[in-house]
NUDREN-38359 format. One line per field, with one value per residue: residue in three letters; x, y, z of N, C-alpha, C in turn. Coordinates in steps of 0.02 Angstrom, whole numbers. Example, Ala and Ser with C-alpha at 12.3 -4.5 7.8 and 13.67 -1.06 7.14 Angstrom:
res <- (ALA|SER);
n_px <- (660|642);
n_py <- (-284|-112);
n_pz <- (390|354);
ca_px <- (615|684);
ca_py <- (-225|-53);
ca_pz <- (390|357);
c_px <- (660|645);
c_py <- (-165|2);
c_pz <- (390|394);
END
This chain:
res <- (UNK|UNK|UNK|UNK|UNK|UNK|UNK|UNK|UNK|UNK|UNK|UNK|UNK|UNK|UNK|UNK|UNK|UNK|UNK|UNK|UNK|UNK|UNK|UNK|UNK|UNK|UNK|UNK|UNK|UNK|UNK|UNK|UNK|UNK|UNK|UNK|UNK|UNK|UNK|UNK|UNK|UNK|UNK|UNK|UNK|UNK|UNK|UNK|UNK|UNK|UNK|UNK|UNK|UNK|UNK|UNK|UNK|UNK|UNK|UNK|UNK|UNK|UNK|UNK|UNK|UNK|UNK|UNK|UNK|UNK|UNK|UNK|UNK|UNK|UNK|UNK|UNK|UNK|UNK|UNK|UNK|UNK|UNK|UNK|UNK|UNK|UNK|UNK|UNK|UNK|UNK|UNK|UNK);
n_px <- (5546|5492|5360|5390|5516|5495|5408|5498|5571|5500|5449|5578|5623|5530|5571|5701|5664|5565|5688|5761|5676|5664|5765|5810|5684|5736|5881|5807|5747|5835|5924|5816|5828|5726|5679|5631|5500|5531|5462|5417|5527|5584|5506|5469|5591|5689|5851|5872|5915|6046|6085|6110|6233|6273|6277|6367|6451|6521|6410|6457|6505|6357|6287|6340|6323|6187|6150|6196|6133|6012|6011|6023|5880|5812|5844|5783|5647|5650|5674|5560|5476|5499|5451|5327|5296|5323|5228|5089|5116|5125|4982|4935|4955);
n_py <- (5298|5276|5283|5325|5378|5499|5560|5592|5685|5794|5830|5860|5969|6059|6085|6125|6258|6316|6340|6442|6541|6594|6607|6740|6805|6817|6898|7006|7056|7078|7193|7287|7320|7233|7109|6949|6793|6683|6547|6551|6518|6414|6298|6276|6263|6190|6180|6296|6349|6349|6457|6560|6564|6637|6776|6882|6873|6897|6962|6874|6764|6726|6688|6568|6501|6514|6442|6300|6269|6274|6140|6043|6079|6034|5896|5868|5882|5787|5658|5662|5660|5513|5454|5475|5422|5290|5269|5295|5212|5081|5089|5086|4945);
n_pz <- (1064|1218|1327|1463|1463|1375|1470|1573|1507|1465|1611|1669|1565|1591|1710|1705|1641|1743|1823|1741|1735|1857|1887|1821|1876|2014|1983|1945|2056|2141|2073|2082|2215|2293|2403|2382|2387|2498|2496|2389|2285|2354|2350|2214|2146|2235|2194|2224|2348|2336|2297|2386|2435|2301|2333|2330|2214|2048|1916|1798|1880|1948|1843|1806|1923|1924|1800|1855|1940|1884|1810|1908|1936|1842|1844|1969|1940|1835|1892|1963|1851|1827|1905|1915|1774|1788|1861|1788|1671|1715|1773|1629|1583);
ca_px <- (5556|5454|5317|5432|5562|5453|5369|5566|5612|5450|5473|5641|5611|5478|5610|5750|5637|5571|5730|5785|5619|5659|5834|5771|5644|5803|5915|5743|5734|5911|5940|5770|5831|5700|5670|5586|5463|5590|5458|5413|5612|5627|5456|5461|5660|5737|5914|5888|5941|6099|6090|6151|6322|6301|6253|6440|6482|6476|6378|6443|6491|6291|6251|6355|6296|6116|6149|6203|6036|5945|6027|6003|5820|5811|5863|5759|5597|5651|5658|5470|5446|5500|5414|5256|5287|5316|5149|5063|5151|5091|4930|4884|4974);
ca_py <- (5322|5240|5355|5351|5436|5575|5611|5606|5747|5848|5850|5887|6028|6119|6100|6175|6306|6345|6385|6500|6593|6591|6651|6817|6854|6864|6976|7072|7095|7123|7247|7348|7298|7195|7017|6908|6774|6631|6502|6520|6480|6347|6265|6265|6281|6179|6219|6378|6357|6373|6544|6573|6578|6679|6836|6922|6873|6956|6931|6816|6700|6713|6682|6512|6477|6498|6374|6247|6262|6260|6090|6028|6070|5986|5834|5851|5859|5734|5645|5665|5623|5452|5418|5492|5407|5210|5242|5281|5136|5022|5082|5057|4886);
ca_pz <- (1131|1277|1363|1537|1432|1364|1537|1605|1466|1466|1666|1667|1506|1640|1780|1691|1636|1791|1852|1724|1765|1956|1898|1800|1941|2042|1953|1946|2110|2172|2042|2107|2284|2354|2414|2330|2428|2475|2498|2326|2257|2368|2334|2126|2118|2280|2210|2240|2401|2337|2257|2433|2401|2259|2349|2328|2156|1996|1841|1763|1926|1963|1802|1811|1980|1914|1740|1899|1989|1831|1789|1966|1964|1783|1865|2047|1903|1800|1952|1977|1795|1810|1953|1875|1700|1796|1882|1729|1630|1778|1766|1582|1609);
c_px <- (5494|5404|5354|5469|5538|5432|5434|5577|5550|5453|5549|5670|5606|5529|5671|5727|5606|5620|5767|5723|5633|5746|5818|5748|5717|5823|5870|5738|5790|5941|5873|5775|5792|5715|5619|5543|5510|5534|5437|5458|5626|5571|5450|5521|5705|5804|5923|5919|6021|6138|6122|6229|6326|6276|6331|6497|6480|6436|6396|6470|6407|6267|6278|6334|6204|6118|6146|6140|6012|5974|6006|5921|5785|5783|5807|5688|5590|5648|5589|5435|5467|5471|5357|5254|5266|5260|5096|5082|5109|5021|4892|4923|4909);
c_py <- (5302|5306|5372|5401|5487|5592|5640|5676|5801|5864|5889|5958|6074|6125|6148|6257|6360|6387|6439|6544|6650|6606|6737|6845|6874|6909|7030|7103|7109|7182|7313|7358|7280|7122|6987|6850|6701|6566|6489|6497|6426|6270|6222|6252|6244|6186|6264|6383|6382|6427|6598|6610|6630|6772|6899|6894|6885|6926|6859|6742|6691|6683|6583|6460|6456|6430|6288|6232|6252|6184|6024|6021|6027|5907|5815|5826|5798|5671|5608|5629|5568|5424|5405|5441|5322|5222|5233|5215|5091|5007|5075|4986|4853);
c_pz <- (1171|1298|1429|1511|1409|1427|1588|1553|1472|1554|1680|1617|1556|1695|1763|1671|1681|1840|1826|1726|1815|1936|1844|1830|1990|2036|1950|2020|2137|2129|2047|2180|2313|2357|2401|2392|2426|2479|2426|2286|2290|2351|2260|2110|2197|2270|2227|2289|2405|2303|2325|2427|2336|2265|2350|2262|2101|1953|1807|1813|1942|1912|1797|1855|1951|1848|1783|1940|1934|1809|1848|1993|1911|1795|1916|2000|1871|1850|1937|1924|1787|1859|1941|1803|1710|1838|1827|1695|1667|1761|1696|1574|1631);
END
């Protein structure tokens, strides 16, 4: 396995992870009723945005909705990690 491909899966690891974080703090705070700080969900977790929609559905539609953001933010990281991995590459080139 190439080093792009590890910095793509170890990015994309931390991204999916992040969002099941940033989906726990949720349920944490709508089940104590407050609001949580949105620039930090949209900053670390830009799917989040679409946790929107899941403000009137039960358990286990949120919980589906959130697996879809966490796959989505997977991706937005992994993303990052291939951008990050072909500069590196480049640079010991």
């Amino acid at each position: 396995m190439n080093l792009i491909t590890k910095d793509v899966l170890r990015f994309a690891s931390v991204g999916f992870a992040v969002g099941v974080v940033l989906c726990a703090y949720a349920f944490y705070l709508t089940s104590h009723g407050r609001v949580g700080n949105t620039a930090l969900f949209l900053a670390l977790c830009p799917p989040s945005f679409g946790a929107i929609a899941l403000d009137n559905t039960g358990l286990a539609g949120a919980l589906v909705g959130w697996f879809f953001i966490c796959i989505a933010n997977a991706v937005f990281y992994g993303l990052i990690g291939l951008g990050v991995g072909d500069k590196l590459q480049r640079r010991r080139n």
